[in-house]
C-alpha positions in Angstrom: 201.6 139.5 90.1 203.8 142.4 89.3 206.7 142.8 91.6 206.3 145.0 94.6 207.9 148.6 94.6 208.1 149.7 98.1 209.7 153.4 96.4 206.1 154.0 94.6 204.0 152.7 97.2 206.1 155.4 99.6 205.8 158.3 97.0 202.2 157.6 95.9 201.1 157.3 99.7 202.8 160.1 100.9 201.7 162.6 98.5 198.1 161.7 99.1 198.6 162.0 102.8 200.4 165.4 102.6 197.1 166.5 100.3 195.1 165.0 102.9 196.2 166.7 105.8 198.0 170.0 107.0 201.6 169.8 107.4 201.7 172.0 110.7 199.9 172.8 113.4 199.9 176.5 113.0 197.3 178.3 110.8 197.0 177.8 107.6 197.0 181.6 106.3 200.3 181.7 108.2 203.1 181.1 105.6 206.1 180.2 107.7 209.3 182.2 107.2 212.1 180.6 105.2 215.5 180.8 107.8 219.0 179.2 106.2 221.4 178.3 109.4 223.7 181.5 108.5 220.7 183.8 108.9 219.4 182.2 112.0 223.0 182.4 113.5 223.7 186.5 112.3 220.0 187.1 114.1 220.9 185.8 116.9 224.0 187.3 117.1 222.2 190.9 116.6 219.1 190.3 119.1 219.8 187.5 121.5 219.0 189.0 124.8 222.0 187.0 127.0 224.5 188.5 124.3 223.1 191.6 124.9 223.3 191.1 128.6 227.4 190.2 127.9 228.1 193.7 126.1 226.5 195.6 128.9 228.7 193.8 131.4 231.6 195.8 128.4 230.0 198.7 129.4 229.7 198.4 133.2 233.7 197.4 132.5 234.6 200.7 130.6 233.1 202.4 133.1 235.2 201.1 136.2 238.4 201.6 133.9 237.1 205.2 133.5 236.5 205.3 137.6 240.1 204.3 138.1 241.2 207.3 136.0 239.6 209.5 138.6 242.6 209.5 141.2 244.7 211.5 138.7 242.2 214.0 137.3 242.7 217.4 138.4 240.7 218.8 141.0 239.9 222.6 140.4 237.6 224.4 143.0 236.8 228.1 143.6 234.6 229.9 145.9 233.5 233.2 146.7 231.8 234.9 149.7 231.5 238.5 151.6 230.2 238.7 155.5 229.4 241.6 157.1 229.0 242.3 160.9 227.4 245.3 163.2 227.8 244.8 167.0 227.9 247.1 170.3 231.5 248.0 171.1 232.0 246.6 174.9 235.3 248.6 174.9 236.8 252.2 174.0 238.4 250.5 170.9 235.2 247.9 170.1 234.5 247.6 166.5 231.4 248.3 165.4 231.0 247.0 162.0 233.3 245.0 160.0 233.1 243.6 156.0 235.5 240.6 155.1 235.0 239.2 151.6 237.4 236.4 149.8 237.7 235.2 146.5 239.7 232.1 146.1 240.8 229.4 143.3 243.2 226.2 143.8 244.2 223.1 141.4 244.9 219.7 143.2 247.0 217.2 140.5 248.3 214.2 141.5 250.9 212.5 139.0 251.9 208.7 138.6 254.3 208.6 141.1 252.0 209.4 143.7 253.2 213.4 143.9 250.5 215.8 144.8 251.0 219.3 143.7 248.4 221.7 145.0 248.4 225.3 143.4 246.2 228.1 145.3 245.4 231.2 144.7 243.9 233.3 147.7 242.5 236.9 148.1 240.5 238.8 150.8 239.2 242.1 151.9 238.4 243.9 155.2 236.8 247.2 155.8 236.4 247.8 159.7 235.6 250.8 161.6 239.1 249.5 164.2 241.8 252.0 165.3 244.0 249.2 165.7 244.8 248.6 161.9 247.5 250.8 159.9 245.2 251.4 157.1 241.5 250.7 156.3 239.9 248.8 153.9 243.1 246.0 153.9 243.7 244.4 150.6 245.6 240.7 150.5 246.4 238.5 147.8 248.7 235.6 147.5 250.0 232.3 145.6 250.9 229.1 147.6 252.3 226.1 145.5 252.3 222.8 148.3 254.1 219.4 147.2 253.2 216.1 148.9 255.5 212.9 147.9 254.6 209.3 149.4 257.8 207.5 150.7 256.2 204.3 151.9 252.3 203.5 150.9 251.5 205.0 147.4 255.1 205.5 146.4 255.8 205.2 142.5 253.8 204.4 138.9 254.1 200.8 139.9 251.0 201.2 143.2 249.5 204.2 141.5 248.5 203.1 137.9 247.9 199.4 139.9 243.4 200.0 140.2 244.0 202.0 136.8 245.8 198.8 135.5 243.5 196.2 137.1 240.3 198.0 135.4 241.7 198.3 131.9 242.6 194.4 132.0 239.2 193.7 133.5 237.5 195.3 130.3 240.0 193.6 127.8 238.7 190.3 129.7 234.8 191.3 129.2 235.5 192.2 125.7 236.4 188.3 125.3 234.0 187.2 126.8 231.3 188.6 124.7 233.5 186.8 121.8 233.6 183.8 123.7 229.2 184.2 124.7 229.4 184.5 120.9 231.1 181.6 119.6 228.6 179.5 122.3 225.1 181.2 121.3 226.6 180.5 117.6 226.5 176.8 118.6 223.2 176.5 120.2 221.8 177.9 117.4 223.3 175.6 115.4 221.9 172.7 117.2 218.8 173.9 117.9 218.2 175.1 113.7 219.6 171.2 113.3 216.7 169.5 116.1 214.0 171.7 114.1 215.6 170.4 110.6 215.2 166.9 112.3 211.7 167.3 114.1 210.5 168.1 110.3 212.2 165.5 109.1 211.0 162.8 111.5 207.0 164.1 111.0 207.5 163.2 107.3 208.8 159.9 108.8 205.8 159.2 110.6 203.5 160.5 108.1 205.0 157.9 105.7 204.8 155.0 108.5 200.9 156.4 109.3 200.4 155.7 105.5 201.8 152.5 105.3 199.9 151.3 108.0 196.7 153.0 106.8 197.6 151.0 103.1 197.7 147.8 105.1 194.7 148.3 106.8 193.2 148.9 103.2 194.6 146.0 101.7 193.5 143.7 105.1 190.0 145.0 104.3 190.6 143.9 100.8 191.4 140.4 101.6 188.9 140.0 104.3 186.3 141.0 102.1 187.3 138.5 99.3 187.4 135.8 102.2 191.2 135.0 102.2 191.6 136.9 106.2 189.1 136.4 108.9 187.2 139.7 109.8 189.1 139.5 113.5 192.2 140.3 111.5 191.2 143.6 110.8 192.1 145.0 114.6 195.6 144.7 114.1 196.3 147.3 111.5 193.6 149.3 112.8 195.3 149.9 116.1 198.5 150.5 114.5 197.2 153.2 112.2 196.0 154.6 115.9 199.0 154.6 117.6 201.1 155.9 114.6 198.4 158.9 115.0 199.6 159.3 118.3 203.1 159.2 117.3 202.2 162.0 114.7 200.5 163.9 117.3 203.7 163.7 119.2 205.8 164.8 116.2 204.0 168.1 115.9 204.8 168.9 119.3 208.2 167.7 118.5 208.2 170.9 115.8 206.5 173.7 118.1 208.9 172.7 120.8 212.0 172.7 118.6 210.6 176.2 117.0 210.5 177.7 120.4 213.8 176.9 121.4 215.1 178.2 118.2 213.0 181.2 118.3 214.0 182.0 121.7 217.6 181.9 120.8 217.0 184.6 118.2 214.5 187.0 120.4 212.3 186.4 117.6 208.9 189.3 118.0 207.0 186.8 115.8 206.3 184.0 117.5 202.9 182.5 115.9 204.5 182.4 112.3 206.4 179.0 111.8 210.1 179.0 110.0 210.9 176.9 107.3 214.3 175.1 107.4 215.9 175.6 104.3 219.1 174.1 104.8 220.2 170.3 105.3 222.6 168.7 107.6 226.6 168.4 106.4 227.7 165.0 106.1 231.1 165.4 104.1 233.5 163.5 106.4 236.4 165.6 108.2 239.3 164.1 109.8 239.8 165.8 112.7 243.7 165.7 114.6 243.0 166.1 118.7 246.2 167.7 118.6 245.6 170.4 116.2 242.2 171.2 117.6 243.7 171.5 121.0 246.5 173.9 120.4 244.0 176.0 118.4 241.2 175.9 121.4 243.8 177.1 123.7 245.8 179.5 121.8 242.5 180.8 120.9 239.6 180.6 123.1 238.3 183.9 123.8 237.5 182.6 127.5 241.3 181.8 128.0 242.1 185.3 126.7 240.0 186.8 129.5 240.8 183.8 132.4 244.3 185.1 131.2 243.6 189.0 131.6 241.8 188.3 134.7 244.9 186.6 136.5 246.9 189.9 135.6 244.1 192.2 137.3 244.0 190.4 140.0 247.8 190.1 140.2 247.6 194.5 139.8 245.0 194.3 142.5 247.3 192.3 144.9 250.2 194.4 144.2 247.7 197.0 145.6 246.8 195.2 148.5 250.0 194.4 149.6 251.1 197.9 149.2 248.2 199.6 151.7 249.9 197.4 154.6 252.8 199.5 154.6 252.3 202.9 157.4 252.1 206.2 155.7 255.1 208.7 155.5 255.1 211.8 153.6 257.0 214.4 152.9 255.1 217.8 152.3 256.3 221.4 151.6 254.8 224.6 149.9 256.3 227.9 149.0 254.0 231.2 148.8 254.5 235.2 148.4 251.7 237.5 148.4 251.2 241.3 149.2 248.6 243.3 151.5 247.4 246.9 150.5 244.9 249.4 150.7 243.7 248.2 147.6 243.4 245.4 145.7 245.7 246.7 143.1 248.2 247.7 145.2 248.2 244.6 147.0 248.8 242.7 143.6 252.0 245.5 142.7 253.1 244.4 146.1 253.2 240.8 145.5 255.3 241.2 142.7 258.2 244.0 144.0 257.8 243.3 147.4 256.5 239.8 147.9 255.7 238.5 151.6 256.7 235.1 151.6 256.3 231.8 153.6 257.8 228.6 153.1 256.7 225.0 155.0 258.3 221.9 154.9 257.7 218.9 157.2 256.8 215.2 157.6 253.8 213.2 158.1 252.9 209.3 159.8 250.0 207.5 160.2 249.4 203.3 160.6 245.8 201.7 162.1 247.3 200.2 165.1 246.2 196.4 164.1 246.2 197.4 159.9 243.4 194.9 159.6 241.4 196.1 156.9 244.6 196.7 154.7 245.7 193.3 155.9 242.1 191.8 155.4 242.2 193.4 151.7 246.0 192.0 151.2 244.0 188.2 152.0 240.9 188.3 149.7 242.9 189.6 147.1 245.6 187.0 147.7 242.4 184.6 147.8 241.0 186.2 144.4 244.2 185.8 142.3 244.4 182.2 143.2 240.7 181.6 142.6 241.6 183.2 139.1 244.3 180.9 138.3 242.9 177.9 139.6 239.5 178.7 137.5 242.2 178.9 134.2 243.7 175.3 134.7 240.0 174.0 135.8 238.9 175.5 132.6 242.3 174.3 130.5 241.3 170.9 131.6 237.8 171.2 130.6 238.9 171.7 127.2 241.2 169.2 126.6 238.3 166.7 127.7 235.4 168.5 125.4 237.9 168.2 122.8 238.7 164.1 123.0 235.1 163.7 123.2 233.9 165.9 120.4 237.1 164.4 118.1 235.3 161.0 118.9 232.2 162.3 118.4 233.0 163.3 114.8 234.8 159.8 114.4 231.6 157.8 115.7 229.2 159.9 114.3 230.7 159.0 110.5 230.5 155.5 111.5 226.9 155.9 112.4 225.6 157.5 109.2 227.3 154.8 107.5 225.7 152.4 109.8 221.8 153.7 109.7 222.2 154.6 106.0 222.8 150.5 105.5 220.0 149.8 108.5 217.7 152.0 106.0 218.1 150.0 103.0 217.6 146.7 104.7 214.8 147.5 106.6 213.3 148.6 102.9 213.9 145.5 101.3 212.5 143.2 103.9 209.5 145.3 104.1 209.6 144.8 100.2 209.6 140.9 101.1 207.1 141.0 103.6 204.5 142.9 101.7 205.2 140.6 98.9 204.5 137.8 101.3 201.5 139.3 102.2 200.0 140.3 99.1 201.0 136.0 98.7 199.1 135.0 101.8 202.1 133.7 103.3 202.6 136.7 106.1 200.2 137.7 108.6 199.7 141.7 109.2 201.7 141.5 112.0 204.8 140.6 110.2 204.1 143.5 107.9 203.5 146.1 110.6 206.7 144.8 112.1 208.9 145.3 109.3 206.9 149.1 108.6 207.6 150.0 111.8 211.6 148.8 111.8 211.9 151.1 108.3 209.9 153.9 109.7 213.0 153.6 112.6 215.9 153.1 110.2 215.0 156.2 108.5 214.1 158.2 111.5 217.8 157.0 112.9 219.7 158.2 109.8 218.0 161.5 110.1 219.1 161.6 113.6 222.8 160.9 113.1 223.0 163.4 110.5 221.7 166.0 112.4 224.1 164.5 115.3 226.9 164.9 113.2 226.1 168.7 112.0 225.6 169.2 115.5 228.7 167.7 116.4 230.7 169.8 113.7 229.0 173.0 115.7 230.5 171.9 118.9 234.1 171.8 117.3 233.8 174.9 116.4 232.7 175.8 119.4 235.9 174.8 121.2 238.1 176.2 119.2 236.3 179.8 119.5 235.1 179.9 116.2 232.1 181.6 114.9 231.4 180.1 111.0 229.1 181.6 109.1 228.4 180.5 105.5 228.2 182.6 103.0 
């Protein structure tokens, strides 16, 4: 008898049972859509819908930095109105009927120290039927220029540009974190294109183990039709070659459930059209140095960035807090000259060579009696910037443990595509001895299903630890805030 060859027996039996039956469970007229890993991870860096989610959250961030502007932007307002009035005179001198009319126009500015300037412009009109005025219709017009400075609350750039401040760091820290929802939906995609790349793998597995067991059966009928096996001995392989349908069964699903992740981290519209992995896992060995990858993870983790950026808003917004405590004191004053005329251009030519004037200057006060809202504010925010910093060493920590175990993950995942690859090829050659054996009489089918279903694991193991190890190499990116995209 020639020598067995368990290499052609796996080729020959393979390729009939891949012309046998379909290789997926969708339709056949569906031709599935060939995705590398790079592709995979650019479309789902242009349509997944969390990411998506994370760049509004940019926008809702612009948009409170543009809120905070607000306080400084100058506040221009006009208005213009005319009443008149008829009524019965009660007295020798009553008026009768009386027109008033005003047209008026002001800027309010407030500047970064917390100075208000306020620049009006007033005018008016009345036209009365009265003995009691000099001269009839009266004409006024005037300028009034009032200055408000804070000297406790609100005083200087420092508490002014503070909410402006806060905002603008706020948005700096969303902009990372986009980077950093990035670098992670780069990884899950990575791992998930990796458990579809091992689901196919594994139904090719089974299909080869459903054909072995299928061969034996073949060969048991063979022998128990030439009378060397007793006819009982033909349950055995039978119910193998059922259960390893099962198994197959359960590797299908294995594919539609990997497919779905994968196509849910994409937003994939096409969801009844398979993909076909075109890409294999890496298994070139890296050394990696726990030291190096640390220092890069925190130096450049887009989360730390923003955990950073947030500790200085809330720092801004504390600075605010603490500053609303203080009482209100002001200082205010305004200057003004006008004229008043029988007419409106006479009353302008007055305000210019004969100005009336007016001039005001004072103080103001104000404090709540028990301050507890500004005192309340000055706690949360106290509360807030600890919270911050607290969530910065909490997620400092978390890093330097992800990193030890993804370093030893690299390290032991090496070892253990080493260690499978050798599993495989012993596995192979004892099932080479055993069907020899058995094609000798001198093993039983149980033997032989034994040692087909121990190679059917060894190879379904070193799949596995490849696609651990690509997965793996994903991760340390991952931590390190790195998005890697081959070309």
């Amino acid at each position: 008898m020639k020598p067995f060859s368990l290499s052609l027996l796996i080729s020959i039996t393979l390729g009939l049972y891949l012309a046998a039956k379909p290789t997926s469970v969708y339709c056949a007229e569906q031709l599935p859509i060939e995705l590398s890993i790079s592709e995979a991870v650019r479309m789902a860096l242009k349509n997944n819908l969390n990411l998506k989610l994370r760049l509004e959250d940019v926008v809702v961030a612009e948009g409170s930095a543009q809120e905070a502007e607000a306080p400084f932007d100058a506040l221009i307002s006009a208005d213009v109105g005319a009443t008149e009035e008829t009524t019965t005179p009660v007295t020798i001198e009553g008026i009768e009927q009386e027109r008033t009319s005003a047209w008026n126009a002001s800027v309010l500015k407030r500047f970064t120290p917390g100075t208000e300037v306020d620049l009006s412009w007033k005018n008016g009109n009345l036209d009365t039927d009265s003995n009691f005025y000099l001269f009839d219709p009266i004409y006024n017009t005037g300028v009034k220029v009032g200055v408000t400075q804070p000297l406790l609350k609100g005083l200087g750039q420092e508490v002014q540009l503070a909410e402006l401040k806060a905002a603008r760091k706020q948005l700096a820290a969303q902009s990372f974190l986009v980077d950093s929802e990035a670098a992670n939906l780069a990884a899950q995609v990575k791992s998930a294109y990796w458990e579809l790349v091992f689901a196919h793998q594994n139904l090719d597995v089974l299909k080869l183990a459903l054909a072995l067991a299928e061969k034996l059966r073949n060969d048991t009928e063979a022998k128990i039709t030439a009378g060397k096996l007793a006819s009982i001995d033909i349950y055995q392989p039978e119910s193998e070659v059922a259960r390893r349908e099962e198994e197959l069964i359960s590797g299908e699903r294995a594919i539609g459930f990997a497919e779905d992740n994968l196509k849910l981290l994409l937003n994939s519209q096409d969801w009844l059209t398979p993909f076909k992995t075109t890409d294999v896992p890496e298994t070139s060995p890296i050394n990696p140095q726990i030291s190096t990858i640390l220092e890069k993870a925190l130096a450049n983790r887009p989360d730390i960035k923003a955990a950073a950026l947030q500790i200085q808003a809330s720092e801004y917004q504390l600075r605010k807090a603490k500053d609303n405590i203080l009482p209100a004191l002001d200082i205010f004053g305004a200057v003004g000259f006008g004229g008043t005329a029988d007419t409106y251009g006479n009353a302008l030519d007055s305000s210019l060579n004969d100005a009336e004037t007016q001039w005001q200057i004072g103080l103001s006060f104000s404090r709540p009696f028990n301050n507890s809202l500004a005192e309340g504010q000055y706690r949360q925010a106290n509360a807030f910037l600890n919270k911050n910093r607290t969530s910065l060493e909490l997620l400092k920590q978390d890093i330097r443990r992800t990193v030890r175990v993804t370093v030893r993950d690299v390290e032991l995942a090496l070892k253990a595509i080493d260690a499978t690859n050798k599993t495989a090829i012993a596995t192979q050659k004892r099932l080479e001895a055993e069907q020899i054996k058995f094609d000798a009489g001198r093993s039983t089918t149980l033997d032989v299903l034994i040692a087909q279903q121990d190679y059917s694991n060894a190879l379904s193991a070193e799949n596995s630890t490849k696609v651990i190890y690509a997965q793996t190499l994903a991760e340390l990116d991952r931590i390190q805030g790195i998005i890697r995209i081959a070309e």
